[in-house]
N, C-alpha and C positions, 0 to 999 in steps of 0.2 A: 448660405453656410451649411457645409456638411454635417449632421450629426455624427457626435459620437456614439459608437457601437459599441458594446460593453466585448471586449475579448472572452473567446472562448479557451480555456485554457485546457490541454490534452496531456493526460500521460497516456504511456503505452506499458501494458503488465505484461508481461512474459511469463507462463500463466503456469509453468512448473507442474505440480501432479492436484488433481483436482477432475470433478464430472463435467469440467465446458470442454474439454477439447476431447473430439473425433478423434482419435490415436486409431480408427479404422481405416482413415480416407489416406489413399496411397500419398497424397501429397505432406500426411503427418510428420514431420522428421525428430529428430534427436532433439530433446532435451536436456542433454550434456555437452556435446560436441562445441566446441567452441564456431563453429562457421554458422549456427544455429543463430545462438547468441549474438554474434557479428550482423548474420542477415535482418537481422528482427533491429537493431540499435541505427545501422544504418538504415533502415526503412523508414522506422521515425522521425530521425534528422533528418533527412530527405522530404519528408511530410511534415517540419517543419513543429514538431511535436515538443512540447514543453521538456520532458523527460520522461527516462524508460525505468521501469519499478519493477524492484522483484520481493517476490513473499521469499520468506524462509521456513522449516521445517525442521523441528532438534530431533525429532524421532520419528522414525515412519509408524502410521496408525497402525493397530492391529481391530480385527473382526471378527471374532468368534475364535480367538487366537492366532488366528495367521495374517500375515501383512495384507490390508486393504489393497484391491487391486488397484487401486487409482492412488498407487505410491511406491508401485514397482521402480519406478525407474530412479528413485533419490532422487536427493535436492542438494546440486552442487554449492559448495560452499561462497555467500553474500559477497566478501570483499575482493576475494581473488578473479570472482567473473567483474564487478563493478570497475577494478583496477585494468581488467583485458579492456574495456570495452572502451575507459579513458584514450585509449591510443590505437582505437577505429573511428572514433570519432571529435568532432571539434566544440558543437556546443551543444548539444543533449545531457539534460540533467541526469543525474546518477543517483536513485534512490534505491537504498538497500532497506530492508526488513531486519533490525537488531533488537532481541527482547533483554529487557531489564531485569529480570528475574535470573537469567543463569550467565550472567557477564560482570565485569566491573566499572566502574565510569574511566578511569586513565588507560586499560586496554581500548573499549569502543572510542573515547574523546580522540584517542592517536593513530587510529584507523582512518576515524574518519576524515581527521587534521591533514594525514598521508591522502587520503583522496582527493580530498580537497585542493591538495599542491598540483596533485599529478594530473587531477582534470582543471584544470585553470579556473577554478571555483564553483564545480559543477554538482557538488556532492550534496546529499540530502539523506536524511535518516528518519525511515520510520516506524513508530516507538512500537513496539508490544512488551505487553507483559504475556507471566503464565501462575499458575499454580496449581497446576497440574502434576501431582505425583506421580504419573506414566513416564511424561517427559521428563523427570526432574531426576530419574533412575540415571537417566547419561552422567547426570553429575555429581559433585560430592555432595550439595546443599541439599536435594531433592525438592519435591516441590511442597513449600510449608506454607506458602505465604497465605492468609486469607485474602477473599475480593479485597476490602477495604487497604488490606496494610499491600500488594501488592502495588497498587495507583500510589500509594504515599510514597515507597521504594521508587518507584517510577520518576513521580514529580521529583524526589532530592537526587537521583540519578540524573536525569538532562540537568537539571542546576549546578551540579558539580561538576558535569561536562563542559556545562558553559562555562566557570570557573577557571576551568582548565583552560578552555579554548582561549579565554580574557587576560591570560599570565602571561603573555609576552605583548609587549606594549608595542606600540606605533616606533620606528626605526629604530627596534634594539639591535638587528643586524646591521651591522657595518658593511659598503662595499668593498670600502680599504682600510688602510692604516693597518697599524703595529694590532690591537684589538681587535675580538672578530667582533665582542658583543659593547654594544654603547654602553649596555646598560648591564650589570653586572648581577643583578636580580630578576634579567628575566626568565623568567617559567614557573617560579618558585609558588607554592598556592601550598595552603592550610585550609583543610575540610575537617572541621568537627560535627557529623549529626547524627542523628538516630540510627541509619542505615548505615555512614559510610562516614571514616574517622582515617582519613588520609592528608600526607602532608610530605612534599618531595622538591620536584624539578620537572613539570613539564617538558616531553625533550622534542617535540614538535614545535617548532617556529608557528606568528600567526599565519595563518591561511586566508588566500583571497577573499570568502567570505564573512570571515573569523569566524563567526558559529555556521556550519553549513545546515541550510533549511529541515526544519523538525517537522513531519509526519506524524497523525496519531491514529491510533484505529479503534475507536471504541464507541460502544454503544448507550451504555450503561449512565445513570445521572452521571457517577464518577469519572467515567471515562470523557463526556461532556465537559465536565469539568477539568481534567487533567488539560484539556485541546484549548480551552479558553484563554486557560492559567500559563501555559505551557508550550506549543507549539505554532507553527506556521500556516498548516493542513493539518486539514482532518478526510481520513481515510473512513468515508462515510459507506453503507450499503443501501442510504434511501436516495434511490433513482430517478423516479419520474412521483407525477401529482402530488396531492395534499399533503400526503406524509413526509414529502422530501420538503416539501418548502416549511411545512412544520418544525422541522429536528433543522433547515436550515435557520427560520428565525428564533428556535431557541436555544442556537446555538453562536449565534451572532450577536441574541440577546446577552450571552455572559460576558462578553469582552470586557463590556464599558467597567466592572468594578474591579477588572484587573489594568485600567487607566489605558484600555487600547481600543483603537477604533477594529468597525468591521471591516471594513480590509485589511486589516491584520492578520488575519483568518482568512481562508480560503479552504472551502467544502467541496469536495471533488469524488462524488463514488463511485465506484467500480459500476462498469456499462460493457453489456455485449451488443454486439452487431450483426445483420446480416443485410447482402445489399441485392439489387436484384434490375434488371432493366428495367422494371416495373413495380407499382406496389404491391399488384397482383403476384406477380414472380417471385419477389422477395417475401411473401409469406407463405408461399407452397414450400419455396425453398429453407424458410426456418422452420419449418414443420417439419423437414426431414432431416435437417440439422438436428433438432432437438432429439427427435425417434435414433440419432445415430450415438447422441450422447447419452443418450439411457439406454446403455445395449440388456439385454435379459439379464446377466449377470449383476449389476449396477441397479436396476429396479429393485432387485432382493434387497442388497445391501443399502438401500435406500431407505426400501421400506422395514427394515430389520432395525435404522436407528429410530423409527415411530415406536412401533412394534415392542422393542427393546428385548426380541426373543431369536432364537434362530428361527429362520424360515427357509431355511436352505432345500427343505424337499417340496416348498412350494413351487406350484407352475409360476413364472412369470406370465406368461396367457389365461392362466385360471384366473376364478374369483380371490376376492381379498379371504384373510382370515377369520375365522369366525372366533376362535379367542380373541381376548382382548387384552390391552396391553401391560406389559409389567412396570409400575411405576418408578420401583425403586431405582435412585441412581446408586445407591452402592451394586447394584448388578447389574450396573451398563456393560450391555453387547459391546460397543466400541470404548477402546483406548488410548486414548491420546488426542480425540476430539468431544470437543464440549457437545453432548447429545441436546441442539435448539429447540426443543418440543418444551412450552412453557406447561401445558395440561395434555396428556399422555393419550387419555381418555376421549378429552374433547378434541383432538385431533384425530384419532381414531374413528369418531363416529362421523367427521365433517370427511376424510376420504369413502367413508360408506355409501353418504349421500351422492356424492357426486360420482360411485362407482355405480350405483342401482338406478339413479337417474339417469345414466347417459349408457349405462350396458359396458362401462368398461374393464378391463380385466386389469389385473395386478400392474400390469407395464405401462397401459394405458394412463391410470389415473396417476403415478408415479410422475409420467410426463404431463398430465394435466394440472397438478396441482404444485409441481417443485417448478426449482428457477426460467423462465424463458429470456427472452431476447430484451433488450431492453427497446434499442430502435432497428427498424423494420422498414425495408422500401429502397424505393429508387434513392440513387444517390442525391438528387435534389430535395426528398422528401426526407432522408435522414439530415443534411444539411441544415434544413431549416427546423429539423425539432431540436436539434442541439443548440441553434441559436436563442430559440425561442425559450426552451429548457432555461439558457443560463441569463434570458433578457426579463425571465418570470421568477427567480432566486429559487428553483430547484436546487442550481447551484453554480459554483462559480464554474466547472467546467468537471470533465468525465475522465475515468483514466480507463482507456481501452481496453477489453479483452479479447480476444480472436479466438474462434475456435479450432484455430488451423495455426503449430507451432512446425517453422518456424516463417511461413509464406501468409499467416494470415490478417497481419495489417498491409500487406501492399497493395487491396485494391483499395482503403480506405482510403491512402495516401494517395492513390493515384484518380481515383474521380470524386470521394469526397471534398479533400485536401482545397482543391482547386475554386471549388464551389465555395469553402467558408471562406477562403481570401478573397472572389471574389465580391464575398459580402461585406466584408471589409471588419470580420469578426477576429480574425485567426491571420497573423503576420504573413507576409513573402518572403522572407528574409530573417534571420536573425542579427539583432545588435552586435556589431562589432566589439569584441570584449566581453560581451557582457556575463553576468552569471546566474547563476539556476536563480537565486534573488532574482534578480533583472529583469529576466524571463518572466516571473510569478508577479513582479510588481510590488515588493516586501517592503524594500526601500534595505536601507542597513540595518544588520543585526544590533540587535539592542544585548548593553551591557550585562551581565549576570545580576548585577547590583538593582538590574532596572525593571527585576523582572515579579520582582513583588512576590517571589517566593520563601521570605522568610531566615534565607542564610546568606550569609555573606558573599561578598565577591573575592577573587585573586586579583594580584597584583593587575595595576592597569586598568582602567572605566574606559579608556575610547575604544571605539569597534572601528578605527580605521585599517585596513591592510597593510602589513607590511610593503612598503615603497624599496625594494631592492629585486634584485632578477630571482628571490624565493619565488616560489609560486608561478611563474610564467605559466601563461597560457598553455597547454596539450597541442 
């Protein structure tokens, strides 16, 4: 009898503005352009990939007042590329980036309900908050919310979503007759809560999946908690060893007192790659991948958010600074990104060590001590640490990032790809019908009522799909 092999589950990010991609190597293309967009969706359907995720960005950063250079290019707006991409392709899941902070739950729940129709069930949403008063200038609310009350807004925001998504019952669309609707109360929902005191006409129909799959990205106890309580994924940043399997079994550990198993939850964190005919090859060649992602310019601004100072006349090739760093966050250098340095100081002195021990200069230790590659090697040998990764609960599986947009998941797909089916890890084929659920192995969406958040449900408890030509497949 064959074993069963635990599936490896793959998104693919599209990685928008950010320090992983080379924006130097000729092959870099456009980050707007929709044929960008297209090559990269079709890449991973063809690679047979779970689905394609994009971040979002409500304000470009600023750095010592002027725009962060690794956000020159904007970030096209979430539903309008996710909606192009429905009708390049047939079954790749479609996950957008929608923060809870400067939206409302009946705008996002009917964005996403519209997705959900137009990709034949393929849509998926994941969650962020903000409360950042940089970004919060775009809008009229600004950003008030504290850590704790933003997660609360958060939690009764998907809830009311789901709400919404629950108000049109199982065949309230008629295919004939004199009426169009069976039921003459569908959509209708009442939300009384702290956050949000709405009460209307849902005007989306149910959608193939009724709630399309919920994403979370947080790190924090709360943010753990919200992914428990809350979502489908968790949009994790622990990758490889102890720490990943840590945060995955304590994060697998909270289901059970929200009455849901751990497959319920699937942990999935962002993973780069670099591949090479050899393993030798492929780590000379991420070594100069990496030296191309931390170009001079990028090292300052790198080491400017430690620092928390300008360091703008410093050499990137010289020594680090000999001041030391400004703790305060009311006079963060950077705007509109949370500065991650928990002890200012104690990170300071720990780049010191590693710059006097090894002789290295400003740029050097920059790439020494910030993000690398996660897997490394021949395509057999990343093959099998991805298997191994998600047979050891690092995690249920990885969502891709390439450091070449818009060409750089095709060699994944094309000599990875092969290697994990033939493991018998990672599908040949996609389910006929099936949807971004299906894919992930969810099973059906569970009712609003079910989900042990404390508020009520809208019209309707089943989560079957409407049974009429709504919703067809893309």
């Amino acid at each position: 009898m064959t074993q069963h092999r635990k599936q490896v589950i793959l998104g693919a990010h599209f990685p928008g503005v950010n320090n992983t991609t080379v924006w130097s190597d000729p092959a870099s293309g456009s980050h707007i352009d929709l044929s960008s967009f297209t090559h990269f969706a079709q890449t991973a359907e063809r690679g047979r990939f779970d689905f394609l995720f994009l971040a979002e960005g409500l304000r470009l950063r600023e750095q010592r007042g002027r725009i962060h250079d690794l956000d020159v290019v904007g970030r096209p707006d979430t539903f309008t590329v996710l909606a192009a991409m429905a009708a390049v392709t047939q079954h790749l899941g479609l996950a957008g980036t929608i923060n809870t902070t400067f939206n409302e739950p009946y705008e996002v729940a009917r964005q996403f309900a519209t997705l959900d129709h137009l990709s034949g069930g393929r849509a998926a949403w994941n969650v962020v908050t903000s409360s950042d008063a940089f970004t919060g200038e775009n809008f009229r609310r600004g950003g008030f919310l504290p850590h704790a009350e933003r997660y609360e807004r958060a939690e009764e925001f998907i809830a009311t979503a789901r709400e919404l998504w629950d108000s049109w019952p199982v065949d309230a669309v008629r295919a004939d007759g004199a009426d169009f609707l069976a039921d003459a109360s569908a959509g209708t929902f009442e939300h009384r809560g702290k956050h949000f005191d709405v009460a209307g006409r849902f005007s989306v129909p149910r959608s193939p999946q009724v709630h399309p799959v919920v994403l979370q990205a947080g790190d924090s106890s709360d943010g753990r908690e919200l992914a428990a309580r809350s979502a489908d994924a968790i949009f994790s940043r622990h990758s490889t060893g102890d720490g990943a399997r840590e945060f995955y079994r304590d994060v697998k550990g909270r289901l059970e007192r929200y009455g849901r198993r751990p497959d319920a939850l699937k942990i999935l964190p962002a993973a780069t790659f670099v591949l090479g005919d050899t393993d030798a090859e492929a780590v000379a060649r991420a070594a100069e991948v990496r030296r191309q992602q931390v170009s001079p310019q990028t090292a300052i601004l790198l080491l400017e958010q430690v620092w928390n100072r300008d360091l703008s006349d410093y050499d990137p090739d010289g020594p680090l600074p000999t001041v030391d760093p400004i703790v305060s966050e009311a006079s963060s250098i950077v705007r509109g990104r949370a500065r991650q340095v928990g002890d200012p100081a104690a990170e300071a002195a720990r780049y010191r060590a590693v710059a006097e021990a090894k002789g290295l200069s400003i740029r050097e230790v920059v790439i020494e001590l910030t993000g690398r590659q996660t897997f490394v090697g021949s395509p057999e040998t990343v093959a099998r640490a991805l298997e191994d990764a998600v047979a050891t609960e690092v995690s249920d599986g990885f969502i891709l990032v390439p450091h070449i947009t818009p060409g750089g998941l095709d060699e994944f797909a094309d000599r990875v790809v092969p290697l994990l089916q033939e493991r018998g890890v990672l599908r040949r084929d996609y389910a006929e019908g099936a949807t971004l659920r299906d894919h992930l192995g969810l099973g059906a969406a569970r009712s609003a009522s079910n989900w042990g958040t404390g508020v009520s449900a809208a019209h309707g408890a089943s989560t079957e799909p409407l049974r009429t030509g709504v919703g067809a497949s893309a």
